[in-house]
C-alpha positions, 0 to 999 in steps of 0.5 A: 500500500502506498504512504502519504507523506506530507509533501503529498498534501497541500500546507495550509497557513494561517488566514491564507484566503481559500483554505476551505477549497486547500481542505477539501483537495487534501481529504480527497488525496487523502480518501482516493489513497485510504479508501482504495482498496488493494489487490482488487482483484480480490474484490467481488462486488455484487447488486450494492445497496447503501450500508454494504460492508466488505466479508472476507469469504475466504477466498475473495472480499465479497458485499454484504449487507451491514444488518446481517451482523450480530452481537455476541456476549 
């Protein structure tokens, strides 16, 4: 998986005018690098629905809906 460095993100300095456009650019480098996922060759993506979480079937990464889980004590 590839590191972020803080050369990668833009320096905001204080009361720089357009700091909320520098912010949003910085989570969006920040979201497409954490939120990919790797080796998607191992992902199986089916009829996605909203709340969808990711299961590992054992062989592959597979979407499930989040209301089968359960809690046990």
């Amino acid at each position: 998986m590839t590191a972020i460095s803080g050369s990668t993100l833009e320096r905001i300095r204080w009361a720089c005018s357009g700091w909320g456009t520098i912010f949003n650019a910085n989570i969006q480098r920040l979201e497409d690098l954490y939120l990919t996922i790797p080796g998607q060759g191992d992902v199986q993506l089916t009829s996605l629905t909203d709340k969808d979480i990711l299961q590992w079937n054992g062989t592959k990464w597979v979407n499930m809906p989040s209301g089968f889980m359960t809690t046990t004590t």
